[in-house]
C-alpha positions in Angstrom: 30.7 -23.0 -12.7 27.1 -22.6 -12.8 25.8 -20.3 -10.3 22.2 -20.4 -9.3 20.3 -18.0 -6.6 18.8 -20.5 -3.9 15.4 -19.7 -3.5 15.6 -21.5 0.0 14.3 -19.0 2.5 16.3 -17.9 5.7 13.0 -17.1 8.0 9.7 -18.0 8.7 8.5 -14.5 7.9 9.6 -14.6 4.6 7.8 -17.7 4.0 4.6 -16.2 5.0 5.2 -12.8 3.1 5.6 -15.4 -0.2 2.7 -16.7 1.1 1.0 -13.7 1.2 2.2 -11.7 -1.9 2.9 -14.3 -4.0 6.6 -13.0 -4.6 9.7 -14.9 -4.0 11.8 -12.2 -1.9 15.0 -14.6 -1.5 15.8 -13.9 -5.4 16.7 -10.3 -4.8 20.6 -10.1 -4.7 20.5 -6.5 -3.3 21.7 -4.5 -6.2 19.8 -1.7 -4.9 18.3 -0.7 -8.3 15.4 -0.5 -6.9 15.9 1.6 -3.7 18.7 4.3 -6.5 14.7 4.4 -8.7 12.7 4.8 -5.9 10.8 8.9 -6.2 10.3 8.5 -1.9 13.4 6.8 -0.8 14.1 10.1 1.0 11.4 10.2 2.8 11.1 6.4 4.5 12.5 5.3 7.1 13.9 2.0 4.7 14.3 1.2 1.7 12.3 -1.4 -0.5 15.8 -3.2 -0.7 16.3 -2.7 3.1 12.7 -3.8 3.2 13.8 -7.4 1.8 16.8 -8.0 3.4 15.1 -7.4 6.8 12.2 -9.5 5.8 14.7 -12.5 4.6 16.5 -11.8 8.3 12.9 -12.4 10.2 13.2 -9.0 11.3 9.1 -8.8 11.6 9.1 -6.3 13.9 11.1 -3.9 11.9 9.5 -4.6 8.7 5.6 -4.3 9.8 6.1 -1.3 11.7 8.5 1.0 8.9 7.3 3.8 7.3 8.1 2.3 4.3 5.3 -0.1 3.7 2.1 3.3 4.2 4.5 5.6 2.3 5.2 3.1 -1.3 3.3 4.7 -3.8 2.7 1.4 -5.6 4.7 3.3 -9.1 5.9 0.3 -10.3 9.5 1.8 -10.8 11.4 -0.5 -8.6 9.7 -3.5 -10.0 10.5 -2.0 -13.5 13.9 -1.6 -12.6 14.5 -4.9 -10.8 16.8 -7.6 -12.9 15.0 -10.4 -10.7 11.2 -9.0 -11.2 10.7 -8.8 -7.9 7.5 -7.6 -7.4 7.9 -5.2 -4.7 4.7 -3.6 -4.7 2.7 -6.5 -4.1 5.1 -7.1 -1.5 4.3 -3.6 -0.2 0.9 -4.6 -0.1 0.9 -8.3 1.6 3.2 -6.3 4.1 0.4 -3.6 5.1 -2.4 -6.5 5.3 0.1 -8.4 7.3 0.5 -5.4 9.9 -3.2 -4.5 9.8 -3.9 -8.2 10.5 -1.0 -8.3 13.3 -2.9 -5.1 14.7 0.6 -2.9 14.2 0.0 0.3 14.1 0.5 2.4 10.8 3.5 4.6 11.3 1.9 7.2 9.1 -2.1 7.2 10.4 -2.9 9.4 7.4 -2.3 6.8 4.8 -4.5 4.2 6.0 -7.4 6.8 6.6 -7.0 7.3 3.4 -6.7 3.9 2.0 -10.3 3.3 4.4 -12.1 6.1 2.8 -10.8 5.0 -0.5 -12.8 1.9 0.3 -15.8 2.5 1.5 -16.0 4.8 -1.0 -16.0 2.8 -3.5 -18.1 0.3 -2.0 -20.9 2.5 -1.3 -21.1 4.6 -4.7 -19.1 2.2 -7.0 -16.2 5.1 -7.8 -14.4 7.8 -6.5 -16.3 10.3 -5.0 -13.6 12.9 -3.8 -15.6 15.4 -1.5 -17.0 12.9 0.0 -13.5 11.1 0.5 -12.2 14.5 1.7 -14.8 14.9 4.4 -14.2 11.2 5.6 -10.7 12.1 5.5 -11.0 15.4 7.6 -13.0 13.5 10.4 -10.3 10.9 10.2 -7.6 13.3 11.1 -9.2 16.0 12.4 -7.4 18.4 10.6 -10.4 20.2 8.9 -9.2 23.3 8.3 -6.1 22.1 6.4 -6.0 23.0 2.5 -9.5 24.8 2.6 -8.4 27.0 -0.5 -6.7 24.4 -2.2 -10.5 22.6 -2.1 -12.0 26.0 -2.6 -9.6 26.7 -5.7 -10.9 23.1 -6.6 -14.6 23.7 -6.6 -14.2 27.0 -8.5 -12.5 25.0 -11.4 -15.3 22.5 -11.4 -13.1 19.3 -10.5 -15.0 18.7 -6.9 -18.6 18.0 -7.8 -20.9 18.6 -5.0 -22.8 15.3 -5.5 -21.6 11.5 -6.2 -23.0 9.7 -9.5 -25.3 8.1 -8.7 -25.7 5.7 -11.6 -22.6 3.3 -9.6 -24.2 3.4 -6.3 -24.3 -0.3 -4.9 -22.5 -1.9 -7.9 -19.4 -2.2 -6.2 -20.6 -3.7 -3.0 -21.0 -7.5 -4.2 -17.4 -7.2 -5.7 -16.4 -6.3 -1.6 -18.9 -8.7 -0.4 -17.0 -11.6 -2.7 -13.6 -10.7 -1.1 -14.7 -11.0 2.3 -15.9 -14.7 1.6 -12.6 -15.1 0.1 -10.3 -13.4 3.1 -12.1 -15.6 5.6 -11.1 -18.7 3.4 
């Protein structure tokens, strides 16, 4: 006997997470390899494998407004470890759009700060420039007394420079401009 794993979907959610990441989710067969590799199981409030299952069930609610999706730090490990290939982290990432889109509120607020700042960031001087992500991120969370010698330590060390290079500033911003045209598609 030949046995095959049905790709045949159990809920509309799943279909539009496929949709959106590009991943077929109804090929995991939960052997939790991925959830045993994962360095911040401990910490979420599900798995990536719970993650699946509860996307295959239709359990939207549960799945857009976990922990789980703001916490991934996109590693790779489960995908590494996963006998399917199931991409998980671009899962992760179709499932954060898809709660940002759905206007669900991040369970941990600090993440997406920082993915915003990350962002426009970018946008503005083309790369990374970390003091001025760490200011946008102190005004984000208010907590602006919160590792002040760690920074301070930083700056001594010279791995904070004062001022962004300017030599990226703008390049970025047609790459972001591009992606809008193509979101609104």
């Amino acid at each position: 006997m030949s046995w095959q794993i049905s790709s045949t979907s159990v809920s509309q959610f799943a279909d539009q997470l496929a949709e959106a990441s590009g991943v077929d989710i109804n090929v995991c067969y939960q052997c939790k390899k991925c959830a045993s590799g994962c360095p911040i199981a401990y910490a979420v409030d599900y798995t990536p494998v719970q993650l699946l299952h509860a996307a295959r069930l239709g359990l939207k609610d549960l799945v857009l407004s976990s922990k789980a999706i703001w916490l991934c730090l996109a590693c790779e490990t489960c995908v590494a470890r996963c006998p399917q290939e199931v991409d998980i982290v671009k899962v992760m990432d179709a499932l954060r759009a898809m709660a940002l889109q759905a206007g669900v509120k991040p369970q941990v607020p600090e993440v997406a700060s920082f993915y915003r700042a990350s962002l426009r960031n970018i946008r503005v001087f083309g790369r990374m420039y970390e003091l001025g992500l760490i200011g946008q991120l102190k005004l984000a969370t208010r907590e602006l007394d919160k590792d002040v010698r760690l920074g301070l330590e930083m700056f001594k060390k010279r791995k904070l420079k004062m001022l962004p290079d300017f030599a990226s500033l703008g390049k970025a911003s047609g790459i972001f401009s591009r992606a809008r045209k193509l979101e609104r598609r």
